[in-house]
PyMOL Python script that loads the backbone (N, CA, C, O; Angstrom):
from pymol import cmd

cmd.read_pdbstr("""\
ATOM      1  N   UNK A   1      79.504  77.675  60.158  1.00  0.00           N
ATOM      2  CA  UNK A   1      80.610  77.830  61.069  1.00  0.00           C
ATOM      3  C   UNK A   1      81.598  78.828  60.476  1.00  0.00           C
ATOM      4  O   UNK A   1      81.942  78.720  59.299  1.00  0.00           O
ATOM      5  N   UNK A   2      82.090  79.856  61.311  1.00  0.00           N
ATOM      6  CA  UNK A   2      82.806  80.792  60.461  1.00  0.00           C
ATOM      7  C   UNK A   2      84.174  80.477  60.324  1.00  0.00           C
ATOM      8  O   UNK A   2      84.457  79.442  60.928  1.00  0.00           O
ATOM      9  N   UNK A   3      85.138  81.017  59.730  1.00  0.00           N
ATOM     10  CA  UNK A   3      86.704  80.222  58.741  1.00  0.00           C
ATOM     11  C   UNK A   3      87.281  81.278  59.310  1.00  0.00           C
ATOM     12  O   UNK A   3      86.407  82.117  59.528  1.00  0.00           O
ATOM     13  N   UNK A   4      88.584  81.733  59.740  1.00  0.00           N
ATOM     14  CA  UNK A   4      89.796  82.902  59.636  1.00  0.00           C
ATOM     15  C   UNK A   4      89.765  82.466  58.438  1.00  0.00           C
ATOM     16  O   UNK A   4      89.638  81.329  57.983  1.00  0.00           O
ATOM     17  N   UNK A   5      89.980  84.151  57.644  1.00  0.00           N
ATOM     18  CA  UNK A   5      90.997  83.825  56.677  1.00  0.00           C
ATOM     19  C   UNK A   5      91.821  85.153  56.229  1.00  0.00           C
ATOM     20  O   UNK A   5      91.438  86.323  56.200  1.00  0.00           O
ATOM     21  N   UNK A   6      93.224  84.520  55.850  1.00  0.00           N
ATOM     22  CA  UNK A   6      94.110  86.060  56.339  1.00  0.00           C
ATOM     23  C   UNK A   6      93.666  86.845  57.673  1.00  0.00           C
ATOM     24  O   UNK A   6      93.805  86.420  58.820  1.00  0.00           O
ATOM     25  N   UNK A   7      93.134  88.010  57.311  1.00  0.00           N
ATOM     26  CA  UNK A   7      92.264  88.690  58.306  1.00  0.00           C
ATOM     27  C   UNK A   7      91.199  89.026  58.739  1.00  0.00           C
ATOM     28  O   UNK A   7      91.034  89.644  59.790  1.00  0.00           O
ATOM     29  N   UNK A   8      90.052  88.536  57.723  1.00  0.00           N
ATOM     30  CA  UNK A   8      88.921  88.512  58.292  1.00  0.00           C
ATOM     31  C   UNK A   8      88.190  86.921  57.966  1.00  0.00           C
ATOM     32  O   UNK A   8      88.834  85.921  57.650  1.00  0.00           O
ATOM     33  N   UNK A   9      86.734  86.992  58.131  1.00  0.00           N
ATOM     34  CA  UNK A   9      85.937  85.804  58.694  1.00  0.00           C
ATOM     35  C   UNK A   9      85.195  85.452  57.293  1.00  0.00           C
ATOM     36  O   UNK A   9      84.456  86.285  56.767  1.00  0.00           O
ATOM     37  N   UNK A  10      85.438  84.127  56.693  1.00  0.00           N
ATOM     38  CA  UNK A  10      83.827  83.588  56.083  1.00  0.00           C
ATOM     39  C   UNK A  10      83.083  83.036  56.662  1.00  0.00           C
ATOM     40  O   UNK A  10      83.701  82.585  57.627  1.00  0.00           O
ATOM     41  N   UNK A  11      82.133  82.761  56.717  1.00  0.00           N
ATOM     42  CA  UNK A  11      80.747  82.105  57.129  1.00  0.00           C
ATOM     43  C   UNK A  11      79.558  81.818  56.316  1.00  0.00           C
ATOM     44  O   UNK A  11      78.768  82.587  55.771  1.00  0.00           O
ATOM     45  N   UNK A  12      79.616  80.387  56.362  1.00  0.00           N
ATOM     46  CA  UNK A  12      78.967  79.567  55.191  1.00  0.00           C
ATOM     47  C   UNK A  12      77.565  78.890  55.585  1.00  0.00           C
ATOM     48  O   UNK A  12      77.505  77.852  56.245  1.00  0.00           O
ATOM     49  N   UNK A  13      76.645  79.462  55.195  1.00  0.00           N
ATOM     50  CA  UNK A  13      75.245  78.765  56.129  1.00  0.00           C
ATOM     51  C   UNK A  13      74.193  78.278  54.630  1.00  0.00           C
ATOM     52  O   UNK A  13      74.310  78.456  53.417  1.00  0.00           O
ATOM     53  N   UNK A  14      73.380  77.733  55.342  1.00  0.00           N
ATOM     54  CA  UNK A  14      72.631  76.439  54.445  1.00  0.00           C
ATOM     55  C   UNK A  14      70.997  77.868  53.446  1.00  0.00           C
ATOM     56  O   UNK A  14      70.888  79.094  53.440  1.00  0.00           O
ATOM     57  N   UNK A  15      70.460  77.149  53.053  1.00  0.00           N
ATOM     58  CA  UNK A  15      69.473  78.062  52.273  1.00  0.00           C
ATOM     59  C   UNK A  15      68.826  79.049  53.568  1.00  0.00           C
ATOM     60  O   UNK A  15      68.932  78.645  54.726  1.00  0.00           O
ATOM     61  N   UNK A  16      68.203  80.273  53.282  1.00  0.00           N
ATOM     62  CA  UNK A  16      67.409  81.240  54.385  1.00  0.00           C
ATOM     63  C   UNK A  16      65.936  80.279  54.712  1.00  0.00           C
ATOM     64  O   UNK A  16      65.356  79.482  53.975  1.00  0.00           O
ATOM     65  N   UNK A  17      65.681  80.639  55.860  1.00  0.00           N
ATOM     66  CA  UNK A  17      64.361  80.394  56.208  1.00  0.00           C
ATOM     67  C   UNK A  17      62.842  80.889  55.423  1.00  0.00           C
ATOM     68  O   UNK A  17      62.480  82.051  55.237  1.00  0.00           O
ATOM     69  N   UNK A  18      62.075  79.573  55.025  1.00  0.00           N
ATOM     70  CA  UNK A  18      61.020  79.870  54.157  1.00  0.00           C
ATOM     71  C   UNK A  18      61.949  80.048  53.061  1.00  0.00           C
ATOM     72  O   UNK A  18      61.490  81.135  52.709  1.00  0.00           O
ATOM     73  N   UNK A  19      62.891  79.842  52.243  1.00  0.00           N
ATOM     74  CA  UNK A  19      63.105  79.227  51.018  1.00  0.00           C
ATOM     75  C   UNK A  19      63.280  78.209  50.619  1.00  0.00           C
ATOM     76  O   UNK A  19      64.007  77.480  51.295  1.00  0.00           O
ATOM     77  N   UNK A  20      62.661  77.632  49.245  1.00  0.00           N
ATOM     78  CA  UNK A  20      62.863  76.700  48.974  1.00  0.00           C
ATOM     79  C   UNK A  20      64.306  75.821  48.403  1.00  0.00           C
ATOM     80  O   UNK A  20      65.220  76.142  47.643  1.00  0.00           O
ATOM     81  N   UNK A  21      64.039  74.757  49.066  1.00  0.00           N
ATOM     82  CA  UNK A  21      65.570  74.271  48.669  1.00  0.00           C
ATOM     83  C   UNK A  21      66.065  73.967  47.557  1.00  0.00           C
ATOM     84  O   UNK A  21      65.339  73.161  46.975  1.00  0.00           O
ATOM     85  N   UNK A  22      66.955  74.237  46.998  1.00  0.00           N
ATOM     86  CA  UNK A  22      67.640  74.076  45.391  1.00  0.00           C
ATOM     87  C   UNK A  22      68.609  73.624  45.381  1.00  0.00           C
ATOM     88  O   UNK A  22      69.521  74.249  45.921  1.00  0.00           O
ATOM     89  N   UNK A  23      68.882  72.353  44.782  1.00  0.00           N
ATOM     90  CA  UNK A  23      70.419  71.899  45.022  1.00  0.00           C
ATOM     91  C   UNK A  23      71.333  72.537  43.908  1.00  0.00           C
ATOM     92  O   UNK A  23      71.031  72.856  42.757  1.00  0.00           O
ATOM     93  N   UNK A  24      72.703  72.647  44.667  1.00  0.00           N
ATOM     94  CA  UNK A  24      73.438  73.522  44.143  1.00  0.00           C
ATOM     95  C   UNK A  24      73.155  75.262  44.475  1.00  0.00           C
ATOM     96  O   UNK A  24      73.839  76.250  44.209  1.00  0.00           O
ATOM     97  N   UNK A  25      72.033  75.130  45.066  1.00  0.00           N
ATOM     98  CA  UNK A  25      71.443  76.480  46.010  1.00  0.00           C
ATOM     99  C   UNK A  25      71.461  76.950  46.843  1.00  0.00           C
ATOM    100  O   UNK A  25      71.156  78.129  47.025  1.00  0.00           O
ATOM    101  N   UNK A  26      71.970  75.871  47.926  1.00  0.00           N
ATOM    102  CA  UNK A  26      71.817  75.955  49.260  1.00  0.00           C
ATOM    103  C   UNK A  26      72.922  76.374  50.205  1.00  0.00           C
ATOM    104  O   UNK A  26      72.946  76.141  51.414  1.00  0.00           O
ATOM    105  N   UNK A  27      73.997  77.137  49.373  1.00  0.00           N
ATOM    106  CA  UNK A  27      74.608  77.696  50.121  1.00  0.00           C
ATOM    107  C   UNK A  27      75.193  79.149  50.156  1.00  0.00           C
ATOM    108  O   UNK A  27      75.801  79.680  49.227  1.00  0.00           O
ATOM    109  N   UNK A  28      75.043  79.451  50.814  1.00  0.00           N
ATOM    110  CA  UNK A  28      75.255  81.053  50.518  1.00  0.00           C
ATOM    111  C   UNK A  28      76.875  81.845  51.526  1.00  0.00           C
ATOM    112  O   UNK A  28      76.862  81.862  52.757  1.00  0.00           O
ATOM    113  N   UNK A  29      77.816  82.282  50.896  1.00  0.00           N
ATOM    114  CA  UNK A  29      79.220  82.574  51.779  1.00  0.00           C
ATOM    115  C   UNK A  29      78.998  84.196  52.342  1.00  0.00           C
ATOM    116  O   UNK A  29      78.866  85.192  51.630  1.00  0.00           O
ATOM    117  N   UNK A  30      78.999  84.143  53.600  1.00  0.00           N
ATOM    118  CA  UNK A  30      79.010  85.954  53.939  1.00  0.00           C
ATOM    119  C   UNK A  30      80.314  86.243  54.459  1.00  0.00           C
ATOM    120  O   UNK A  30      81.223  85.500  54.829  1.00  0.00           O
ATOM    121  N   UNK A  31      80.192  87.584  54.399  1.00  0.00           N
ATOM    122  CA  UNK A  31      81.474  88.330  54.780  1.00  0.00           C
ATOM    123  C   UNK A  31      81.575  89.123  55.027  1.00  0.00           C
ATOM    124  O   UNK A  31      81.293  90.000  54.212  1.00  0.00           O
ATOM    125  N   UNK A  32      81.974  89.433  56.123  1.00  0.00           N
ATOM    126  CA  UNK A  32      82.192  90.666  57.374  1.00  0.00           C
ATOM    127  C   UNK A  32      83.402  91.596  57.221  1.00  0.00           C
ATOM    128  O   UNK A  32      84.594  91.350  57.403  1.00  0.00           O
ATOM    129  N   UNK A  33      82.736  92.831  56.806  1.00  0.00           N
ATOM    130  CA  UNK A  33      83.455  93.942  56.392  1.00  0.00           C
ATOM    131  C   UNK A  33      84.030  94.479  57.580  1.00  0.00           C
ATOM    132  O   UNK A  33      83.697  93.990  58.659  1.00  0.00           O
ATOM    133  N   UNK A  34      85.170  95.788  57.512  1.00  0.00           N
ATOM    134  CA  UNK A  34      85.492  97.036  58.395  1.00  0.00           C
ATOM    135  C   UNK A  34      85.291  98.121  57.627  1.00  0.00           C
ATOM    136  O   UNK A  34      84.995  99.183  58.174  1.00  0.00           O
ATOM    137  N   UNK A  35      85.410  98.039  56.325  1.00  0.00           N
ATOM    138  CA  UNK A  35      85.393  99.594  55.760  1.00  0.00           C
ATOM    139  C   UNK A  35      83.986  99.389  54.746  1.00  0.00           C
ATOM    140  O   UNK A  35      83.780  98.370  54.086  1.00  0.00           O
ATOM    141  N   UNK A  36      83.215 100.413  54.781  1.00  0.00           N
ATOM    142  CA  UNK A  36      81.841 100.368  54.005  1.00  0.00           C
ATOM    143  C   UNK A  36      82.542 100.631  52.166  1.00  0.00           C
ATOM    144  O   UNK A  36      81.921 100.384  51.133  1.00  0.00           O
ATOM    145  N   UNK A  37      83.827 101.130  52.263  1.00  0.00           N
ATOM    146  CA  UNK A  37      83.928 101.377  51.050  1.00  0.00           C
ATOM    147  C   UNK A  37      84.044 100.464  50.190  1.00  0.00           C
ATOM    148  O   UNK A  37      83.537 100.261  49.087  1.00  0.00           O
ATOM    149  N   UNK A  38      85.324  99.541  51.311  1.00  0.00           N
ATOM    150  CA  UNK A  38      85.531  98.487  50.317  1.00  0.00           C
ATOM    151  C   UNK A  38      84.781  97.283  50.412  1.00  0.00           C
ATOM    152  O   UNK A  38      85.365  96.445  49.724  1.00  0.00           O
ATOM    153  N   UNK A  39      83.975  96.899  50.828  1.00  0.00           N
ATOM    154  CA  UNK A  39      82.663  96.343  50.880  1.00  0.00           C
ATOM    155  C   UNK A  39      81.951  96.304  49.332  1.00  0.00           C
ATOM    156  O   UNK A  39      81.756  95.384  48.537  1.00  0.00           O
ATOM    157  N   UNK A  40      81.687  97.638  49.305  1.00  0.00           N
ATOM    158  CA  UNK A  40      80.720  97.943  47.958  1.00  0.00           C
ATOM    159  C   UNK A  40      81.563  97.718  46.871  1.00  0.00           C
ATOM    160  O   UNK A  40      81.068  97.257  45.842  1.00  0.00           O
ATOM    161  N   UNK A  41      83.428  98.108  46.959  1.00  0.00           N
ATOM    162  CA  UNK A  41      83.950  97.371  46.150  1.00  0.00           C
ATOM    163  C   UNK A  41      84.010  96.072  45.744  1.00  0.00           C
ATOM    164  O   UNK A  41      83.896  95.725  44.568  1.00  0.00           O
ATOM    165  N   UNK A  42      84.165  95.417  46.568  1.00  0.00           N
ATOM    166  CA  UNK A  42      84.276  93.930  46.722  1.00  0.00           C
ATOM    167  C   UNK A  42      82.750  93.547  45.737  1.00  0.00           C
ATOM    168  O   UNK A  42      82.680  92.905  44.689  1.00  0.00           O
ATOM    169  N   UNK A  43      81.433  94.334  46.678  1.00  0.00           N
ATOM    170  CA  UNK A  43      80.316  93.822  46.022  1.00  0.00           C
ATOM    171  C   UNK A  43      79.999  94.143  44.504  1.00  0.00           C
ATOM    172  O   UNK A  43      79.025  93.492  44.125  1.00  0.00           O
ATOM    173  N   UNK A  44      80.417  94.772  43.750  1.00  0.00           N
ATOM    174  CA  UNK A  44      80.674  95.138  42.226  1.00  0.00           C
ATOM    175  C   UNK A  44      80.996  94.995  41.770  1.00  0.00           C
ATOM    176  O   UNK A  44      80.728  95.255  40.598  1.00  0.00           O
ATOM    177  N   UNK A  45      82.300  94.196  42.331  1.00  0.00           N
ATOM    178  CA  UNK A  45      83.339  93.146  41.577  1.00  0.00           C
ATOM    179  C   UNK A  45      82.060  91.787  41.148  1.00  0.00           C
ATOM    180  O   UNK A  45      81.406  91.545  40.133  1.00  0.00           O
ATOM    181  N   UNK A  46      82.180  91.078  42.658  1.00  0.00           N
ATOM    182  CA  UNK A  46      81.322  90.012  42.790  1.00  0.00           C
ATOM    183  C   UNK A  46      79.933  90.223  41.900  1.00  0.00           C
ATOM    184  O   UNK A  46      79.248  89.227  41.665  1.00  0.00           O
ATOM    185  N   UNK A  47      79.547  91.452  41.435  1.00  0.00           N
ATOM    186  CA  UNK A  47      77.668  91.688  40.927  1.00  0.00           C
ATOM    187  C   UNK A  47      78.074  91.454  39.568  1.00  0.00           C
ATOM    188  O   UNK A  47      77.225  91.064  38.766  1.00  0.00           O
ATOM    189  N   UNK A  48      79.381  91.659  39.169  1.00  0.00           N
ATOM    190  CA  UNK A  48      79.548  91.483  37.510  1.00  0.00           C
ATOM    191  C   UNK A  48      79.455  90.529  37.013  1.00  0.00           C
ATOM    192  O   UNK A  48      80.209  89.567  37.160  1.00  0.00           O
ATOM    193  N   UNK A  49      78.227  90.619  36.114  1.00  0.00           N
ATOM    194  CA  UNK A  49      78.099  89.239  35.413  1.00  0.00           C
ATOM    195  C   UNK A  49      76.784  88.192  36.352  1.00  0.00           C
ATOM    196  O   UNK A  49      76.181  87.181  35.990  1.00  0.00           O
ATOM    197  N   UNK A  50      76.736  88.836  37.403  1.00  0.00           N
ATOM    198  CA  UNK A  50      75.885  87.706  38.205  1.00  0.00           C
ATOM    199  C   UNK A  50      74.566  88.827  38.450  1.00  0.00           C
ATOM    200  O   UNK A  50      74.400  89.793  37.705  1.00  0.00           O
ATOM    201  N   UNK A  51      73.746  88.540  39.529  1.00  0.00           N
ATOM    202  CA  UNK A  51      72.541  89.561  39.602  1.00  0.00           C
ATOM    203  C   UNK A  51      72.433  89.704  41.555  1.00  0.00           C
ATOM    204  O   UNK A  51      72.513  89.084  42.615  1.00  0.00           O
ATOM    205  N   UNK A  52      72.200  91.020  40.920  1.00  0.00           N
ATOM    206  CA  UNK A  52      72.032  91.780  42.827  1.00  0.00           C
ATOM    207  C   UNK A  52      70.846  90.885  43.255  1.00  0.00           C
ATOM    208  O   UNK A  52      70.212  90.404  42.316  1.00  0.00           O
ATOM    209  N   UNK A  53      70.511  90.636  44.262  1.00  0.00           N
ATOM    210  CA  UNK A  53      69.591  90.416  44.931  1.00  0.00           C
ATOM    211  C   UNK A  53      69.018  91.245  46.291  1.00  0.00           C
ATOM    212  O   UNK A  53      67.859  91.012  46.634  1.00  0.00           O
ATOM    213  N   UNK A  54      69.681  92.039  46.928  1.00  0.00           N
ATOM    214  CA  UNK A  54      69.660  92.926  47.401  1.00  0.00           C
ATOM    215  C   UNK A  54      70.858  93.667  47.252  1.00  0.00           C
ATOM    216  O   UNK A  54      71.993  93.191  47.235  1.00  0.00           O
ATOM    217  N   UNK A  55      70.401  95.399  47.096  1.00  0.00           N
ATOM    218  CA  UNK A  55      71.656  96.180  46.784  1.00  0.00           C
ATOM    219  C   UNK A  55      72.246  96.507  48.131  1.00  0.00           C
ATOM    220  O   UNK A  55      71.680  96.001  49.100  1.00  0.00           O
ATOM    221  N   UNK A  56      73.015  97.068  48.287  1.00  0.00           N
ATOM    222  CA  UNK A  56      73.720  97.330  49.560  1.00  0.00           C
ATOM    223  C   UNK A  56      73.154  98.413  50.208  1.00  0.00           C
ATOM    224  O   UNK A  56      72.918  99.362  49.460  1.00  0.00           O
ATOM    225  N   UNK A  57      72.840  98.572  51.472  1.00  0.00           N
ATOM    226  CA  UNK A  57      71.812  99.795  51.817  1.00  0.00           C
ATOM    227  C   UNK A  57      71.755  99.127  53.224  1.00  0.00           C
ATOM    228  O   UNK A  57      71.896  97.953  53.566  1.00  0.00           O
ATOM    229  N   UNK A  58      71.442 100.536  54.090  1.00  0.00           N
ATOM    230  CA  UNK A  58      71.532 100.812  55.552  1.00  0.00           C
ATOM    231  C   UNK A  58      70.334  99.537  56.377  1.00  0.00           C
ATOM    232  O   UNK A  58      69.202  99.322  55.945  1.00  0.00           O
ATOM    233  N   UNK A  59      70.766  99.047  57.241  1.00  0.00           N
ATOM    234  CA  UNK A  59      70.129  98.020  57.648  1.00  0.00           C
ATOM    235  C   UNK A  59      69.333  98.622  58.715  1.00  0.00           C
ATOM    236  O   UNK A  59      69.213  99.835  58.885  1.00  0.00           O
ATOM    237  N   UNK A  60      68.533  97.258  59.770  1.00  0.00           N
ATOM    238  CA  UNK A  60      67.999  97.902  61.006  1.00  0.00           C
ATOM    239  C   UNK A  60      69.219  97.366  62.188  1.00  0.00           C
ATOM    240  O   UNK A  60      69.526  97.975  63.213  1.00  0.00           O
ATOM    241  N   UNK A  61      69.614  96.458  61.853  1.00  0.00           N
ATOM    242  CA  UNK A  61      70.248  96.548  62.836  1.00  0.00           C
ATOM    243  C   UNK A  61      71.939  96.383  62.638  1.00  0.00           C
ATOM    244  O   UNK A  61      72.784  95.499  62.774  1.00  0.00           O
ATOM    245  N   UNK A  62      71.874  97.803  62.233  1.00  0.00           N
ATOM    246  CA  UNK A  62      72.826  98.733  62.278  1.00  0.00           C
ATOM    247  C   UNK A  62      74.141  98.438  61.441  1.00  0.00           C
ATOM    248  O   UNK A  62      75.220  98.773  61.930  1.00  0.00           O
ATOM    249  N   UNK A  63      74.098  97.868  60.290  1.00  0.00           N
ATOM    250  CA  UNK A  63      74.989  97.618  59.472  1.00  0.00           C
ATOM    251  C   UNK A  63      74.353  98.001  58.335  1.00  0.00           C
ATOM    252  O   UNK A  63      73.186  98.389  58.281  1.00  0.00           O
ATOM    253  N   UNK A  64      75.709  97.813  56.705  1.00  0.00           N
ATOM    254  CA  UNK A  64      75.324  97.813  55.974  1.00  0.00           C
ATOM    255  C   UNK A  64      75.358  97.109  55.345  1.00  0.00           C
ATOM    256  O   UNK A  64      76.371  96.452  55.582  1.00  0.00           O
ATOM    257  N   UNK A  65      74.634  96.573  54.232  1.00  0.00           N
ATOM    258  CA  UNK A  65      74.241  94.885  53.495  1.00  0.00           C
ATOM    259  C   UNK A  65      74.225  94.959  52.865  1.00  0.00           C
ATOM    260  O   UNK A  65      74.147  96.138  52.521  1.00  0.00           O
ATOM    261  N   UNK A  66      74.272  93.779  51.571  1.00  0.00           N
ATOM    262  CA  UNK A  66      74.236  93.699  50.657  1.00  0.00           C
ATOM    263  C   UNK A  66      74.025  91.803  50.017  1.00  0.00           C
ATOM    264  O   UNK A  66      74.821  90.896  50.262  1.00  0.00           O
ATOM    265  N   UNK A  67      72.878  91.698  49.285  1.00  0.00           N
ATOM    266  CA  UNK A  67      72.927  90.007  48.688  1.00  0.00           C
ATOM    267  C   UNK A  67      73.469  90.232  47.080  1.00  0.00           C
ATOM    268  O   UNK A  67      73.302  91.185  46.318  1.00  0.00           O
ATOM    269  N   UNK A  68      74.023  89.237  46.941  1.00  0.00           N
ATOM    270  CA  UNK A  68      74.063  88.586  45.668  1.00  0.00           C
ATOM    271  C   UNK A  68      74.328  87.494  44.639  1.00  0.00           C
ATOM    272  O   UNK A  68      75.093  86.803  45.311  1.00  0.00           O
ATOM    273  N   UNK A  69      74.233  86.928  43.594  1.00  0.00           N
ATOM    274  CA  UNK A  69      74.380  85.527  43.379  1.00  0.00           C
ATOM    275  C   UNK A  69      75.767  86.083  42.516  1.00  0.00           C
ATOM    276  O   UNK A  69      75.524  87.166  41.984  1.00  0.00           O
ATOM    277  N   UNK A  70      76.820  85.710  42.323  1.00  0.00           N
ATOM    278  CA  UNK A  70      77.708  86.082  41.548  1.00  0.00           C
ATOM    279  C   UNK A  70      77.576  85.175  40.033  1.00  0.00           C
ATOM    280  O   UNK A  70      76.472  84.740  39.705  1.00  0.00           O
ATOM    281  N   UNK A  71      78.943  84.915  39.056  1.00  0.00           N
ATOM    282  CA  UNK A  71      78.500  84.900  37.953  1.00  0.00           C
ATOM    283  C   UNK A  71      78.502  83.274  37.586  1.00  0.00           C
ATOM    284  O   UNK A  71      78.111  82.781  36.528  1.00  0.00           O
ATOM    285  N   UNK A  72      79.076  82.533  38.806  1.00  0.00           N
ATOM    286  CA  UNK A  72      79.164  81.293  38.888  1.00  0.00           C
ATOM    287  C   UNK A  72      77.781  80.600  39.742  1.00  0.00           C
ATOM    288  O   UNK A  72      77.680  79.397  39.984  1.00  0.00           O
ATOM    289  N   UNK A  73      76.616  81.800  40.181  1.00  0.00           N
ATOM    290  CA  UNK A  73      75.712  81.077  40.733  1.00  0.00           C
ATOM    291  C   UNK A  73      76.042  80.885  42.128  1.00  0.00           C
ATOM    292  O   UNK A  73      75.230  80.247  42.798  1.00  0.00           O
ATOM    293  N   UNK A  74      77.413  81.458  42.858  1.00  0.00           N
ATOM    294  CA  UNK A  74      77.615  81.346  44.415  1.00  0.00           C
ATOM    295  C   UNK A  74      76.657  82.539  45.027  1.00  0.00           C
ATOM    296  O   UNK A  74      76.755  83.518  44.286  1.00  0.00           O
ATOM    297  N   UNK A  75      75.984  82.727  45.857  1.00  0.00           N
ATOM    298  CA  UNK A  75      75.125  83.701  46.728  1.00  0.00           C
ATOM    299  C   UNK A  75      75.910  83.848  47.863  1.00  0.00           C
ATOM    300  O   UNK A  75      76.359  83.008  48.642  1.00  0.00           O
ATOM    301  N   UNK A  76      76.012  85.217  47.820  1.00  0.00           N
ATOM    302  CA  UNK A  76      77.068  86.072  48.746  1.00  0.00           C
ATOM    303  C   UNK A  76      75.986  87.271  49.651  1.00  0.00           C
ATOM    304  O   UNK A  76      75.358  88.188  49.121  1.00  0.00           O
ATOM    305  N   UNK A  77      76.011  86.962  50.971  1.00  0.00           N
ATOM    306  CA  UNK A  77      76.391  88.376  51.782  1.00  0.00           C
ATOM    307  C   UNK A  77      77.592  88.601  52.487  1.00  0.00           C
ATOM    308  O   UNK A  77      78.557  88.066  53.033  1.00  0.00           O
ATOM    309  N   UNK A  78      76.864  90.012  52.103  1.00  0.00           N
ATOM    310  CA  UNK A  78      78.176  90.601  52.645  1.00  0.00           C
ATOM    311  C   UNK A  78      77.562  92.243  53.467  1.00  0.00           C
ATOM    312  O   UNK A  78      76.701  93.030  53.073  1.00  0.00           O
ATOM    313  N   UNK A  79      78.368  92.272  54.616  1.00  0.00           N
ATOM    314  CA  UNK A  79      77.796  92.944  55.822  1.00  0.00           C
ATOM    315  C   UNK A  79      79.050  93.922  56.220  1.00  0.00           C
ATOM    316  O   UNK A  79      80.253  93.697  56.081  1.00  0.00           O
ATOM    317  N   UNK A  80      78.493  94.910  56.680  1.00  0.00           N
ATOM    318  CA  UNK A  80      79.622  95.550  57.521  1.00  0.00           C
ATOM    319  C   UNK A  80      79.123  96.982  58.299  1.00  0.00           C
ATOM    320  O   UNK A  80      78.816  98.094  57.872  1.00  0.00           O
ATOM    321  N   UNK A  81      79.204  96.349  59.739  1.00  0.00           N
ATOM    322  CA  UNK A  81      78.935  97.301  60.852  1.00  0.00           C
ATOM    323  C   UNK A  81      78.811  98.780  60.602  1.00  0.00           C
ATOM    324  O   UNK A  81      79.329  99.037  59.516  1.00  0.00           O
ATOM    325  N   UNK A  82      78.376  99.733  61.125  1.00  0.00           N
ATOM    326  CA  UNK A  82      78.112 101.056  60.742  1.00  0.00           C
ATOM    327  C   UNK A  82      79.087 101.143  62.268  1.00  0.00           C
ATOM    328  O   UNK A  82      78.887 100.452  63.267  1.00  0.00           O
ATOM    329  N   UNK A  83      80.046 102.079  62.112  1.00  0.00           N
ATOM    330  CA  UNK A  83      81.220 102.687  63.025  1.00  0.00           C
ATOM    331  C   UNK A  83      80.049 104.010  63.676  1.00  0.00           C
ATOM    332  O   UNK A  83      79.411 104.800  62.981  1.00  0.00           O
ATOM    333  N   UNK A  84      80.049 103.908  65.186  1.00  0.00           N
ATOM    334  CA  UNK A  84      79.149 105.392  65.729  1.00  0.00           C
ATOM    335  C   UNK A  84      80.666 105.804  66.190  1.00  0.00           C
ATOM    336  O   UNK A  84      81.807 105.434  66.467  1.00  0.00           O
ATOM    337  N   UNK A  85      79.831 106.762  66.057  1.00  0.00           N
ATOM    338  CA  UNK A  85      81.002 108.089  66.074  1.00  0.00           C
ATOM    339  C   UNK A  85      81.058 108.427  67.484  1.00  0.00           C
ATOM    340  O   UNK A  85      80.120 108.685  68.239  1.00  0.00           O
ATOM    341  N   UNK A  86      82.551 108.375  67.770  1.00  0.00           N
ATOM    342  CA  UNK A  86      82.433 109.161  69.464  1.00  0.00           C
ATOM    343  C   UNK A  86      82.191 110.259  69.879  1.00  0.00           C
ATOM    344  O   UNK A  86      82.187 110.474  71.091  1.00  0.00           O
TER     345      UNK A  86
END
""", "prot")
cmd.dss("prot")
cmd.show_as("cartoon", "prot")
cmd.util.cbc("prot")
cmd.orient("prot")
């Protein structure tokens, strides 16, 4: 279920489909970007000390992504729309 917070959204969902369940595993926090820059900031902060699981890179449907477990073992995506140009 997704949270306001300040100004943008968390959203907290249970392990991915076809993984196995791990307690203390099973939850992963995403977060919905506006700017691709600070996204990748945010995600380099969060990669220190912890391990990428997917690097951040152009999606199919039409954002850009990024997984990772940070250094406490929380698993983070984090997403943010690709802006088309008018």
């Amino acid at each position: 279920m997704p949270v306001s917070v300040e100004q943008g959204v968390i959203m907290v969902s249970d392990c991915q489909p076809g993984q196995p369940f791990v307690t203390g595993d099973s939850v992963h926090v995403s977060v919905d970007f506006d700017d691709p820059a600070d996204m990748t900031e945010e995600f380099n902060a969060l990669a220190a000390g912890g391990k990428v699981l997917m690097p951040v890179q152009d999606m199919f449907w039409g954002a850009k992504f990024g997984m990772l477990k940070d250094a406490y073992g929380i698993s983070w995506l984090l997403n943010c729309d690709n802006k088309k140009k008018p």
